[in-house]
N, C-alpha and C positions, 0 to 999 in steps of 0.2 A: 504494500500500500504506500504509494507515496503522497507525504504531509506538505503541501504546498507553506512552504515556509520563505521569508524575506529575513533572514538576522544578519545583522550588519556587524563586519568586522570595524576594526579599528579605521580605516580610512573611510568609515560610510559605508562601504562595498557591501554587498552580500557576501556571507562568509559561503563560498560554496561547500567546505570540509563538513561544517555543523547541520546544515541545511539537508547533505548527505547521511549524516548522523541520524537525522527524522526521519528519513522515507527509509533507513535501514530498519527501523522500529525502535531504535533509542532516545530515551532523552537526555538534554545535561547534565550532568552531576560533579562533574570536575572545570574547574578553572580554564578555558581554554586564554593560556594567558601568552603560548609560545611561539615565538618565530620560526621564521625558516633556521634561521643561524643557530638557537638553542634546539629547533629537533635532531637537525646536524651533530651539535654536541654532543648530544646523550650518547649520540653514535659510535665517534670516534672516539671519542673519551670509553666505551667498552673493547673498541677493536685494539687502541692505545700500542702504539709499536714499541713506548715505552713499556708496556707488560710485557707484551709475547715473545719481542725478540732478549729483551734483560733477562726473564726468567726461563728461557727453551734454547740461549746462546748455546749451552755446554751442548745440546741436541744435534744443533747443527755443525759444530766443530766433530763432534764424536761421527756422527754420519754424513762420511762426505766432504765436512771443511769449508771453506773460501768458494767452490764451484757450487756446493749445493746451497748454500745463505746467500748467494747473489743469484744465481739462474733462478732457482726452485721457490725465491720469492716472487720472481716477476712469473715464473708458471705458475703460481697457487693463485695469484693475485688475478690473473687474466681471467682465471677461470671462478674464481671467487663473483666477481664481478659480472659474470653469466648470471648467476645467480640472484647475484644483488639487481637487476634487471629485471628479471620474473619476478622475484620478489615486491619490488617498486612496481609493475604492471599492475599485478593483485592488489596494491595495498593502492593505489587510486581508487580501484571500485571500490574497496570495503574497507575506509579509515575509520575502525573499530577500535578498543585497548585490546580487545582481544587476538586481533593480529591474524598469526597462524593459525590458530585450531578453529576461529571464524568461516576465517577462508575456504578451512578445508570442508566446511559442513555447507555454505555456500556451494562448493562447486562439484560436490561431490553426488548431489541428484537428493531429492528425497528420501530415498532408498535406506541410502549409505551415509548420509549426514549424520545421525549423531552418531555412529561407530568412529567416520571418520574424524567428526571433533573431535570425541573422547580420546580418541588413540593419539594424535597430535597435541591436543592438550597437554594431557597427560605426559609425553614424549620432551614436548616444551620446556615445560613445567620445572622438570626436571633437570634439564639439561642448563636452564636461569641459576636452580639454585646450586648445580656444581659447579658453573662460572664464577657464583658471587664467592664459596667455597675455596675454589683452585687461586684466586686472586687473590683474594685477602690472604691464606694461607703463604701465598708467595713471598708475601708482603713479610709477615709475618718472619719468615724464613728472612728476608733481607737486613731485616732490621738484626737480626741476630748475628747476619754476617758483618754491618754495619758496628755491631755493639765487640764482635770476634777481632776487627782490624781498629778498632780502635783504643780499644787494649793493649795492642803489641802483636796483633796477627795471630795462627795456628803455630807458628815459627819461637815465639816470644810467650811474654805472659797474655797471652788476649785471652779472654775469659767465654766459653763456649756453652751457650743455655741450652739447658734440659729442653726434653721432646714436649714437658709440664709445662718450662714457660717461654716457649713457642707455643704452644694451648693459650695460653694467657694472654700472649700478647694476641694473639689472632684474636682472643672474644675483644680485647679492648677497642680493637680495630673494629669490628664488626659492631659494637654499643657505640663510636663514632656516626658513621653509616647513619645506623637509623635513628640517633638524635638528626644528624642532618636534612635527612629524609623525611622527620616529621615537618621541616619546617614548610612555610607557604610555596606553593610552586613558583611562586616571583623569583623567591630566594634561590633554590635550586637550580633556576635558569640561569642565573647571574653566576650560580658556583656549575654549571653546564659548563657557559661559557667560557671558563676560565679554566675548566680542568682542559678544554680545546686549548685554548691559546698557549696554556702552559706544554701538553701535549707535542704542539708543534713545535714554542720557541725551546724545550727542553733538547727533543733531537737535534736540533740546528745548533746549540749550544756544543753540546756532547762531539758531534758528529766533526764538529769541527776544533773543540779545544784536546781532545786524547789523541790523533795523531798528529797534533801542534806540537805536544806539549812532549810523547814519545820521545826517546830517543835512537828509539829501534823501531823501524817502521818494516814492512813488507813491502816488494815491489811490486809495480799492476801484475807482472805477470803473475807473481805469487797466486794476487787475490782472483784475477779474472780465468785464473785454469789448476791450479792447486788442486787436486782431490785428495782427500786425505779418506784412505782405506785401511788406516790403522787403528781399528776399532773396539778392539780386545770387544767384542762382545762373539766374537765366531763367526762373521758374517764376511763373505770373502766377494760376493757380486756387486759388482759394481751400479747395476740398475737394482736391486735392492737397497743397498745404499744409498744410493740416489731416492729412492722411493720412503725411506723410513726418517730419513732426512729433511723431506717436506714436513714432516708435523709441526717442527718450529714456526714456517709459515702460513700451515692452514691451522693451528692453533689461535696463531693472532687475526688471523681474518676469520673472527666468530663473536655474534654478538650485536651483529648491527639490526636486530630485530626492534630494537628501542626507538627506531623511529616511527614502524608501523603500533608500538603499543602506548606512543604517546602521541597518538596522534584524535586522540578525544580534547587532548589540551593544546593542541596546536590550530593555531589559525589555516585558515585553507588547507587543510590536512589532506585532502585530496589531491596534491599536489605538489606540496611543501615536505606530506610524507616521504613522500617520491625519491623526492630531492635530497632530504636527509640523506636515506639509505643509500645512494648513489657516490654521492660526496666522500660520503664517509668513507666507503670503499675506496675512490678514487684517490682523496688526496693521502689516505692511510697507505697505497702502494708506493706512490712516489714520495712522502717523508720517509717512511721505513724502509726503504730499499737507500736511502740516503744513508739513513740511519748504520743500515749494515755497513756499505761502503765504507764510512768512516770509522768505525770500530776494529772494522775486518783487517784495515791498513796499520793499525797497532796491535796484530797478531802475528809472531814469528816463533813461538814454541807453542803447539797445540798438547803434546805431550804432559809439559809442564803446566800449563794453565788447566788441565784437567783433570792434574794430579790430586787427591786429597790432601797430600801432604803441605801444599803452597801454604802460603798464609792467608790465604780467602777460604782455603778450605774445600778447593778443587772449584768454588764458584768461579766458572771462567770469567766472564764478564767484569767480575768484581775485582779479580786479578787482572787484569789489562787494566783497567782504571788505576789501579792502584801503584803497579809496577810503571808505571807511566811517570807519576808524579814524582815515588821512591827512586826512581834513579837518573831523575834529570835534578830533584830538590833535596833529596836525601832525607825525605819523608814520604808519608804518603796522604798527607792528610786532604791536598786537593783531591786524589781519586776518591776520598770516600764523602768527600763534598758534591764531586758527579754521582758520586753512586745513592745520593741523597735525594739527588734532582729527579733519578730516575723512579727512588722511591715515592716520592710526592706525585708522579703519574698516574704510579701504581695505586695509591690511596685514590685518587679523582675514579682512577679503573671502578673501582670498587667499589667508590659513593654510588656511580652512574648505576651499575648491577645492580644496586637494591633497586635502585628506580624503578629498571622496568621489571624487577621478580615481583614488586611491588603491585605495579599496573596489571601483570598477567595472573597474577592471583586477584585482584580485585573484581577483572573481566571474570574468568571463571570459574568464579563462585557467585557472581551476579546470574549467571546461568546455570546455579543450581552444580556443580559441577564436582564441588570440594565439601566435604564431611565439613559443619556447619558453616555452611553458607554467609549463614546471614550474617556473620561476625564480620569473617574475611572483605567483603564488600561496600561493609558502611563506612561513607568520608566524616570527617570532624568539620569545624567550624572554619577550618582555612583550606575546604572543600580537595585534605589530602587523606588518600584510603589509611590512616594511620594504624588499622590493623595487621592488616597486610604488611605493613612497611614491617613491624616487628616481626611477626611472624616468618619474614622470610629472610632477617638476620638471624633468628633462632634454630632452625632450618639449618643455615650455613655452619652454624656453630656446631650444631649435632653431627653432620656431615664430617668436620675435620676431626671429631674425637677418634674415628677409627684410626690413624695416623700415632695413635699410641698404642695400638695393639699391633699394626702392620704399617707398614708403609706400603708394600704392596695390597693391602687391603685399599688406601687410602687413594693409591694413585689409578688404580682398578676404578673406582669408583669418580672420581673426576674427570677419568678419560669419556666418560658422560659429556666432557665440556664439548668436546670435538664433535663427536658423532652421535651425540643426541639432539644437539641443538639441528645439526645437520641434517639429520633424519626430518626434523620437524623442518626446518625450511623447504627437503623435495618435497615432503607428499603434496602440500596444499596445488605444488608445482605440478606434479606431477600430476593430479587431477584436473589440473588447469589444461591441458596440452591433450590430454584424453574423455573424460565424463564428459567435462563441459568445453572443450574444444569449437564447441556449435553454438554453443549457449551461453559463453561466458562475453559477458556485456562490458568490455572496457570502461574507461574513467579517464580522466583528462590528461593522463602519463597513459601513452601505449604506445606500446613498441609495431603499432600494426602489422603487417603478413608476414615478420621476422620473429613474432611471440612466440610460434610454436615453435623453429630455430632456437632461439634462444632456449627455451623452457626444457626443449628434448637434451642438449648441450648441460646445461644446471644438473638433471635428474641424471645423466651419466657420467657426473666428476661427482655426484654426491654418493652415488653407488660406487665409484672406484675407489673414495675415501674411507668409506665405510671397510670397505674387505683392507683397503690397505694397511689401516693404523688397528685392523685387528689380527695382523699378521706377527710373529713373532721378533722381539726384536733382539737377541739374546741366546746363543746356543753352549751348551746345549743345556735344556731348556729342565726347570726345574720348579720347584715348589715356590721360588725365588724368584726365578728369572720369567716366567710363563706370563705372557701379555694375558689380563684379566678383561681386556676391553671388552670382547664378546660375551665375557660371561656376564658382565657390568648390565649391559646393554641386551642380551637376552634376558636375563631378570627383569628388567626394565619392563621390559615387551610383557614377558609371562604374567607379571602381575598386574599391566595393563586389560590384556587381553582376559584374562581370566577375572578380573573383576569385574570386566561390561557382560563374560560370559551370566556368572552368578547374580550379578545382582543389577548393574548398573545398566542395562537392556531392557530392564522391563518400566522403569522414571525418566531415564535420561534423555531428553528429545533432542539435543541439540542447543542454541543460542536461543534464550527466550525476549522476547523484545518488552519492553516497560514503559515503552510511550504514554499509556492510560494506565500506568500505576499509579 
């Protein structure tokens, strides 16, 4: 049914995003207070090249080196950006919070609508709160290597915290978060925008003061053809290598769903969504591919930087930083003031993730979706879901306690960051390009007769990531070494699936609409 509606944005205009929001069956309930520039934000500030490439360095040196961090970014990147496409397509017709698992009950036919919300929901859902998890915990970890080299290093007296308060310090970080999160969405626009700018001017900073400031640099040739196949993990092929080696870069390109789930509070959301999610991917290829470049140029012992023994603690990254400043100044106290800069990203990373865990639990428990509902959904007086917002810092926190019993337990479970979120991006896709092929009714971003191009392209690098990063990385393979992805991620599925079986098939309809609530 569509609400013949005239509401006018801030220039007078009719806001076409909200207007779409009424003839989808919703009404307002949140602040639509955001711009183009802060939907943007939310974006990049989750994709953050200050997180994925600081925290998954040691990944790309161990697999591959200097040829797999410069090529295998700009391939994750191309094809991330398929993605980010189809994605931006969908989310012009249906600027919802609920995003994904919308989409998927949208395009998915009658039929198949609420199986296919639920399972994407669900899949989603999931996959938000081991982002806000993996992040902060990274953080968390930094700060410890921060607190290790500023003692006197692994080498010296530096003082190395228990797994307890690495716990501790990730809740404090996470009770951060969602005080900030509770606050008005004016407020978080303004600290959007800023974990952007920081974002950007951080890399530029970095990228260009450590192999300034080096005094051992690497040559082009080093960085532009180096493959480093000395991996002590048993892996001897060279396209395996190459292949296990991308996870640094399709780690960091994940996340930019945060434009389609605030797009209830964005102005012209039909449009301005779009552009978010596009952006974000865009300029996140070309800062971060910056980014490596210049770091990659202050790396001339991969051995040694990967060692546990260094004084970082095998933290590659943190050792180039460090070993940069210690032996041009005969400290190292500038590396751990970049590596400080990089942690301040990582925090922005983090605020941004509750956002949208925040906004995607609000959507879907407004449709009934989540064990009670009604809590999950209801906004406060500065019209923010402040349920939610906790809820899904507590979530995270529970998340990182297995990481004292296993670390493999822990890192099994976060590899949800990668290929669950992913998952939840094809399907909606992938129903896009098939069910509704005939019937899917564009929005004012459409890629016209190249969408199903596009969209067939998204669903088969999200299917080749899938099998890839659940491939082993590690031989021979043991109770230690055994990639937990699949099992992470078939649980995932089994109790998905098996809950809609038992119970959640015979209530769950799909997206309920509240316009006459």
């Amino acid at each position: 049914m569509v609400f013949p509606l005239q509401v006018q944005s801030g220039n007078g205009s009719p806001d076409t995003g909200l207007a779409r929001l009424h003839e989808l069956g919703y009404k307002q309930e949140l602040k639509r207070d955001l711009s183009v520039i802060s939907n943007f934000a939310f974006s990049f500030s989750i994709i953050s090249v200050l997180t994925g490439i600081t925290t998954l360095y040691n990944t790309g040196l161990t697999y591959g080196g200097p040829v797999v961090l410069v090529y295998g970014w700009l391939i994750a990147g191309a094809f991330t950006m398929f993605v980010g496409l189809s994605m931006a397509e969908i989310c012009s017709s249906y600027p919802t919070s609920g995003g994904l698992y919308y989409w998927s009950a949208m395009l998915a036919g009658p039929d198949w609508a609420p199986f296919a919300s639920w399972l994407t929901g669900w899949i989603n859902i999931a996959g938000q709160w081991a982002i806000t998890t993996s992040v902060d915990f990274s953080l968390a970890q930094m700060i410890q290597v921060i607190i290790l080299l500023s003692t006197g290093g692994n080498n010296g007296s530096g003082y190395s915290a228990s797994k307890y308060e690495v716990i501790a310090i990730h809740g404090g970080i996470l009770l951060l978060h969602a005080i900030i999160n509770s606050l008005p969405i004016s407020c978080l626009s303004l600290l959007g925008r800023l974990a952007a700018a920081w974002n950007i001017l951080g890399v530029f900073v970095l990228m260009i003061v450590i192999p300034t400031v080096a005094t051992e640099r690497a040559s082009p040739k080093y960085v532009f053809t180096y493959f480093n196949t000395d991996n002590g993990e048993g892996i001897n092929s060279r396209v395996c290598i190459f292949l296990l080696g991308l996870l640094m870069s399709q780690y960091t390109f994940t996340g930019y769903d945060p434009s389609a789930h605030m797009t209830e509070e964005t102005k012209g959301a039909d449009v301005n969504g779009p552009r978010g999610i596009i952006s974000a991917i865009g300029i996140s290829i070309v800062v971060g591919w910056g980014y490596i470049l210049g770091i990659t140029f202050a790396v001339t012992d991969i051995p040694y930087l990967l060692n546990p023994e260094n004084d970082a603690g095998g933290y590659a990254i943190a050792e180039v930083f460090y070993l940069a400043f210690k032996r041009r100044y005969g400290n190292g106290a500038g590396g751990i003031i970049c590596l400080g800069v990089a942690a301040v990203g990582i925090f922005f990373c983090g605020m941004s993730s509750v956002t949208s865990n925040s906004r995607m639990v609000y959507a879907f428990s407004r449709d009934g979706a989540m064990p009670l509902s009604s809590l999950w959904h209801k906004v406060n007086k500065q019209e923010v879901p402040i349920n939610a917002v906790w809820l899904s810092a507590l979530i995270a926190f529970c998340m990182a306690l297995t990481s004292l019993g296993s670390l493999v337990a822990f890192q099994a479970m976060v590899s949800l960051t990668t290929i669950g979120l992913y998952l939840a991006y094809g399907l909606p896709i992938f129903f896009r390009i098939t069910l509704a092929r005939k019937s899917f009714a564009p929005g004012p971003f459409n890629l016209g007769r190249y969408g199903v191009l596009v969209g067939w392209i998204a669903v088969l690098w999200v299917a080749t990531i899938t099998v890839l990063f659940s491939l082993p990385v590690s031989y021979p393979i043991t109770d230690q070494t055994l990639n937990y992805t699949p099992v992470a991620v078939g649980l995932l599925l089994l109790l998905t699936v098996s809950s809609w079986i038992v119970s959640a098939r015979h209530w769950f309809k799909g997206p309920i609409t509240n316009i006459n609530s």
